[in-house]
C-alpha positions, 0 to 999 in steps of 0.5 A: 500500500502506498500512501500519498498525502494531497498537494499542501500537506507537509510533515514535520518531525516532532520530539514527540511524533509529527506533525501534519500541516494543512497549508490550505486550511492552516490546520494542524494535526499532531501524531504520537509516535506510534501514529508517527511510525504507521505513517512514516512506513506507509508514506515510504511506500511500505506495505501495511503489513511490512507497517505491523512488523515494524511496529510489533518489533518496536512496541509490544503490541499485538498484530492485531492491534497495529492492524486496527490502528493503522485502520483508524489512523487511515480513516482519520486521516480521510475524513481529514481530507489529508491524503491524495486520492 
């Protein structure tokens, strides 16, 4: 899976996740750093489930668990109209 961010949206990274900015509206959302490594992974064009390695190696959390964030974390990010379609 890859995910792409629409044009006027940037990321910075945070001591404590990231940030994304919404050029167009000015708005702003702050990710932890669980968030920030689902959506790192993906934005590099890494697949969901190489995502759920990545953060089953890192945290101790279940498969399942990371699969049901990064999910959400997709969802959110929809209704947010911050990814390209």
């Amino acid at each position: 899976m890859t995910m792409t961010l629409r044009p006027g949206v940037v990321t910075a990274d945070t001591e404590y996740g990231m940030a994304l900015l919404d050029q167009d509206s000015g708005e702003y959302y702050t990710l932890n750093p669980t968030a920030a490594l689902i959506v790192r992974t993906l934005l590099d064009g890494t697949s969901a489930e190489a995502a759920v390695t990545a953060l089953t190696d890192t945290y101790d959390v279940s498969a399942e668990q990371v699969e049901e964030d990064i999910d959400r974390i997709l969802r959110e990010l929809r209704a947010a109209k911050l990814l390209a379609a």
